[in-house]
C-alpha positions as CSV (number, residue, x, y, z in Angstrom):
1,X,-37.0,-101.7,-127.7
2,X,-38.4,-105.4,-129.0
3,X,-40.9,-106.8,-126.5
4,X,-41.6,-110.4,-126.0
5,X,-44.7,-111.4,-124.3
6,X,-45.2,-114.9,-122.3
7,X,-49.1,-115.4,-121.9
8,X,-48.9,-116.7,-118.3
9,X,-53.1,-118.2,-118.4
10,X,-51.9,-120.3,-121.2
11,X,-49.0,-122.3,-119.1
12,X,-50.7,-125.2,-117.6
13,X,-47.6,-126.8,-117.0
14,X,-43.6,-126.5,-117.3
15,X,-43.9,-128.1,-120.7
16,X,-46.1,-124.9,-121.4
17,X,-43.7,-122.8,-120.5
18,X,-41.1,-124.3,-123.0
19,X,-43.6,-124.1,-125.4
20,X,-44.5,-120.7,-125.4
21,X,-40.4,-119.6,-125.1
22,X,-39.8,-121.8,-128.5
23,X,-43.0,-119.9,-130.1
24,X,-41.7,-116.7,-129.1
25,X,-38.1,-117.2,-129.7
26,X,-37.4,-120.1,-132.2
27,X,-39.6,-119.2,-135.2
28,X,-37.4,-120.0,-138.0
29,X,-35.2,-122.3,-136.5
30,X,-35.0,-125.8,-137.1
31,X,-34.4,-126.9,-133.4
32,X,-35.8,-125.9,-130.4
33,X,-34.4,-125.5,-126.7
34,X,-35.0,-128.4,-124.5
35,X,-36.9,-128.0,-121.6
36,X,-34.0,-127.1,-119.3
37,X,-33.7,-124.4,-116.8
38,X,-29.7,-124.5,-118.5
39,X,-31.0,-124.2,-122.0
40,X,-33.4,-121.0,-121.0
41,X,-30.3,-119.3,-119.5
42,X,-28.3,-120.2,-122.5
43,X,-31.1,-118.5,-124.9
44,X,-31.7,-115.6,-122.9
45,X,-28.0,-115.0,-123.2
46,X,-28.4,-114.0,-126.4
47,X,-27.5,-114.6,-130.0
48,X,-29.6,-117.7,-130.2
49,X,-32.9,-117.9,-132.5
50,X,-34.7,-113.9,-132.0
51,X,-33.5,-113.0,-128.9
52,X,-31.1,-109.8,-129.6
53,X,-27.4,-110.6,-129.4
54,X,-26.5,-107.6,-127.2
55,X,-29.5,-105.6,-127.5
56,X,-31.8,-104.4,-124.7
57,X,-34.9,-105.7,-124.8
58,X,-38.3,-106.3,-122.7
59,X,-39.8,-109.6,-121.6
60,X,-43.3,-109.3,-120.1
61,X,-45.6,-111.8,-118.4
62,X,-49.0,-111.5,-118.7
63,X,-51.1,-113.2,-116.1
64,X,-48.1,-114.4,-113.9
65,X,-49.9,-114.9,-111.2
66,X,-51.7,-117.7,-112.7
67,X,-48.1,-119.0,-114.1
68,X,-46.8,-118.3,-110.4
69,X,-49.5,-120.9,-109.4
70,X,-49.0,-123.3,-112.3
71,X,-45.0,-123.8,-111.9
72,X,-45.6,-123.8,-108.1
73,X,-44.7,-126.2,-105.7
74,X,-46.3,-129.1,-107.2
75,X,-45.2,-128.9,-110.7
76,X,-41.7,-128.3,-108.7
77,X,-42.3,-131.4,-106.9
78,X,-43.1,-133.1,-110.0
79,X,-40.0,-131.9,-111.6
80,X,-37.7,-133.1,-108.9
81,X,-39.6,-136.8,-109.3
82,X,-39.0,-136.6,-112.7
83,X,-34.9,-136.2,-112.2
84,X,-35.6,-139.1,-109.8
85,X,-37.1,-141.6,-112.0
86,X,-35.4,-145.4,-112.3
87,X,-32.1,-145.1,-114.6
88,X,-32.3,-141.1,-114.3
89,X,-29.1,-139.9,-116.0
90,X,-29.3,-137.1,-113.1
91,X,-27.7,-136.8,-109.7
92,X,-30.4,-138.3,-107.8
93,X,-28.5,-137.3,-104.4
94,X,-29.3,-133.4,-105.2
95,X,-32.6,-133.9,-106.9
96,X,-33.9,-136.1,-103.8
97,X,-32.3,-132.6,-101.5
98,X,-33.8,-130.5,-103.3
99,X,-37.3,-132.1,-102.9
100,X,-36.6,-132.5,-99.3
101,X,-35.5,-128.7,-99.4
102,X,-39.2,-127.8,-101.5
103,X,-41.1,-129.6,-99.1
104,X,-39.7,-129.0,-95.4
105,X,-39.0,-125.6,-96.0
106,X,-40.8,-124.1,-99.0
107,X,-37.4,-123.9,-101.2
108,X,-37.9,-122.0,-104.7
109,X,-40.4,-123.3,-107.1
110,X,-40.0,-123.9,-110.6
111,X,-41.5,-120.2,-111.3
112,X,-39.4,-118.6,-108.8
113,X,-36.1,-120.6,-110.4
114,X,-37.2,-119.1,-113.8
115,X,-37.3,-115.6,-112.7
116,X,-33.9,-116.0,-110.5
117,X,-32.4,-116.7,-114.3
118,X,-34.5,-114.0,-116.2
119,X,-32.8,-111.3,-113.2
120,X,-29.2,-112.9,-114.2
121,X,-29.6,-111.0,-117.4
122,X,-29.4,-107.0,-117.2
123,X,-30.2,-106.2,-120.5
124,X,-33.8,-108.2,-120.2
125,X,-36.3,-105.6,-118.6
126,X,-38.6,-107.9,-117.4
127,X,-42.2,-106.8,-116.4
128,X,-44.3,-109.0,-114.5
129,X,-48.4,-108.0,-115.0
């Protein structure tokens, strides 16, 4: 079974992240996946740069605690303020919810939002170390 590995002390931030999926998945390619929740479902879907069309195969996380503290609240917060930005193309009404959500009641993070999606897909055995 292929193994990809995410390097969890080398995200600093959710750009990263993006980073190190295109590294480990888009060699080859002449694009790369945006930096999209979206887009990282659509590539771990399958068929799309080296991640197996139907094939198993195992995704492991080294140092996710660190990467669980990095894409934590405030890069979530962040994220939400980025949707919110003047002329956003993006339904401000749920982006300005779901920061209201992140901060009253500790509402997923941007970690916790990238796991939810890696678990959507039962072919990926994902380890977390």
């Amino acid at each position: 079974m292929e193994t990809f590995t995410i390097y969890g002390d080398q995200i600093e931030c959710i750009a990263d992240f993006y980073d190190q999926i295109n590294t480990l998945f888009m060699q080859g390619e002449t694009w790369k996946i945006a930096q999209s929740l979206d887009a990282l479902h659509d590539l771990l879907s399958g068929g799309i740069g080296a991640v197996p069309p139907t094939n198993a195969f195992e995704l492991q996380w080294l140092h996710s605690a660190i990467s669980r503290n990095r894409l934590g609240v405030k890069a979530t917060e962040e994220y939400y303020l980025s949707k919110l930005s003047p002329h956003s193309p993006y339904n401000q009404a749920y982006f300005r919810q779901k920061l209201k959500e992140l901060q009253r009641d500790g509402a997923p993070t941007y970690y916790d939002m990238i796991r939810e999606i890696i678990s959507e897909h039962s072919r990926i055995q994902f380890r977390e170390e």
